[in-house]
C-alpha positions, 0 to 999 in steps of 0.5 A: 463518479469514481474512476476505475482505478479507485473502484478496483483498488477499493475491491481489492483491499475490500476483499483482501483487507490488510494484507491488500493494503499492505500489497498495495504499497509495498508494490507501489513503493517497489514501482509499480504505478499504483498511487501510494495514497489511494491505498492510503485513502481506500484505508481511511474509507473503509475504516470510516465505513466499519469495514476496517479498523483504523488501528489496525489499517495504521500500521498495515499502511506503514508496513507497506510503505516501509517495506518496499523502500526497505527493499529497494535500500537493501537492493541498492546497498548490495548490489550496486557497486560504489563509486 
């Protein structure tokens, strides 16, 4: 039985599709305690399923990533001073 974590993970990219996938790890690479690899995995399931297309899920997953750690370089970058 899945835990509730994945089934509410899994309804929100079901239901918000790509832009769920890539909310879903940009918020986690931001630190928000959600796993980067169940938005990764719900990805793959739902691609498997025909829900999603795999090349389409692909970039919208590195997207995500990317842009969060973009994010926290840039913050880091600018408003941190240097030793």
């Amino acid at each position: 039985m899945p835990s509730s974590a994945w089934v509410v993970l899994e309804a929100w990219v079901g239901y918000f599709g790509y832009r769920g996938i890539f909310l879903a790890l940009l918020l986690g690479s931001l630190g928000i305690p959600i796993p980067e690899a169940m938005p990764i995995v719900a990805a793959g399931a739902l691609s498997h399923a025909g829900l999603l297309r795999w090349w389409l899920a692909l970039p919208a997953c590195i997207a995500g990533v990317l842009s969060g750690d973009l994010v926290l370089y840039w913050t880091g970058r600018h408003w941190v001073s240097g030793s």
